[in-house]
C-alpha positions, -999 to +999 in steps of 0.1 A: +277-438+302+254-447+328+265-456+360+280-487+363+277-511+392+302-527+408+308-552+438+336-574+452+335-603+469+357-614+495+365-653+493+378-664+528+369-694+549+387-672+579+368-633+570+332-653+566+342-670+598+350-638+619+386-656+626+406-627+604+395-590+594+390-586+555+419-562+541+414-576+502+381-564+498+378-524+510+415-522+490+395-534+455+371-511+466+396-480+471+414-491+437+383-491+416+371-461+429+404-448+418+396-459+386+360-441+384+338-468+402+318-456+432+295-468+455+313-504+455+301-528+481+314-558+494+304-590+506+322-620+521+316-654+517+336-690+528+356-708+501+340-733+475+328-743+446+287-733+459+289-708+482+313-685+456+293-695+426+262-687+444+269-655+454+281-650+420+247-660+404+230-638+425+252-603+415+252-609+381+220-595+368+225-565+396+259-555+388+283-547+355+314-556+372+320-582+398+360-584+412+364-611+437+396-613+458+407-650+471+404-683+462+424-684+432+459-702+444+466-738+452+454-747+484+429-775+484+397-748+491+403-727+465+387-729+438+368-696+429+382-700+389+362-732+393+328-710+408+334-689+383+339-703+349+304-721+361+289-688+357+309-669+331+295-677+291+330-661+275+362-660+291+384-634+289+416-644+290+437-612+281+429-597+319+443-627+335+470-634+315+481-593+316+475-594+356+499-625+362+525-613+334+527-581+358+542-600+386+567-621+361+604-615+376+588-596+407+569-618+431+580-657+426+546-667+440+525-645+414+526-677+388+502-696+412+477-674+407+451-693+385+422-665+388+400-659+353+382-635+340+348-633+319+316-625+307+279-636+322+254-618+302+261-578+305+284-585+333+323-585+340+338-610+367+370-606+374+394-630+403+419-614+422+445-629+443+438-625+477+464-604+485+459-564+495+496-557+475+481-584+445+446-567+444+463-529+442+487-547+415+461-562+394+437-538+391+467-509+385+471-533+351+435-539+340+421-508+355+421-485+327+405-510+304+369-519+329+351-491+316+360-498+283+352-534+286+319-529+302+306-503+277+315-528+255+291-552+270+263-527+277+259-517+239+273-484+254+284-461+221+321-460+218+346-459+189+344-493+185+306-496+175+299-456+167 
């Protein structure tokens, strides 16, 4: 497979505003190179509805996989599922639901996360909590499927389609 580009994006009115250091984002980064991904940037924007799907709009045609960290709980500014799903065509449901079943009878708070997951053209977006421990959780879950997932979406030959 070709190399495959991936990105995260930090969601934090505090990290865009210089008021707390961004721990989510280089933790993605270290998990999905663990799970083959390299040369993973990152980039940082406030909470909302614009400035996430914005940012979102303009990865999409650069990148196969976008994960973003933050945003997805129930305090009044987040609301990157809502950013997203207005750039995603297809959701993907099976990520999300197997990333919050993972924290079912471990962390009480884990149910709150209401992060999606889907497809925008050739490209993967993925929310992750915005916790470090969440992120390292979730992407030890749908990890070994990504690569799968995005040769899926890149016409890639695989067993499915060979």
């Amino acid at each position: 497979m070709a190399a495959v580009k991936a990105v995260v994006v930090t969601v934090s009115d505090r990290v865009s505003a210089g008021i707390a250091v961004d721990e989510s984002g280089p933790a993605a980064v270290a998990k999905l190179e663990e799970y083959g991904f390299s040369g993973v940037g990152v980039f940082i924007v406030p909470d909302g509805v614009e400035s996430v799907s914005g940012k979102l709009r303009d990865l999409v045609d650069e990148h196969h996989l976008i994960v973003t960290t933050g945003g997805t709980g129930f305090a009044r500014r987040d609301l990157t599922p809502e950013a997203t799903r207005l750039v995603i065509e297809r959701e993907a449901p099976g990520l999300a639901e197997a990333m919050r079943a993972v924290t079912f009878g471990k962390v009480p708070h884990g149910m709150l996360s209401r992060g999606v997951c889907g497809i925008a053209g050739t490209t993967l977006i993925v929310n992750l909590p915005g916790s470090v421990r969440a992120v390292n959780e979730s992407l030890d879950v749908i990890g070994p499927a990504l690569k799968h997932a995005i040769e899926l979406l890149i016409d890639t030959e695989t067993d499915h389609n060979t």
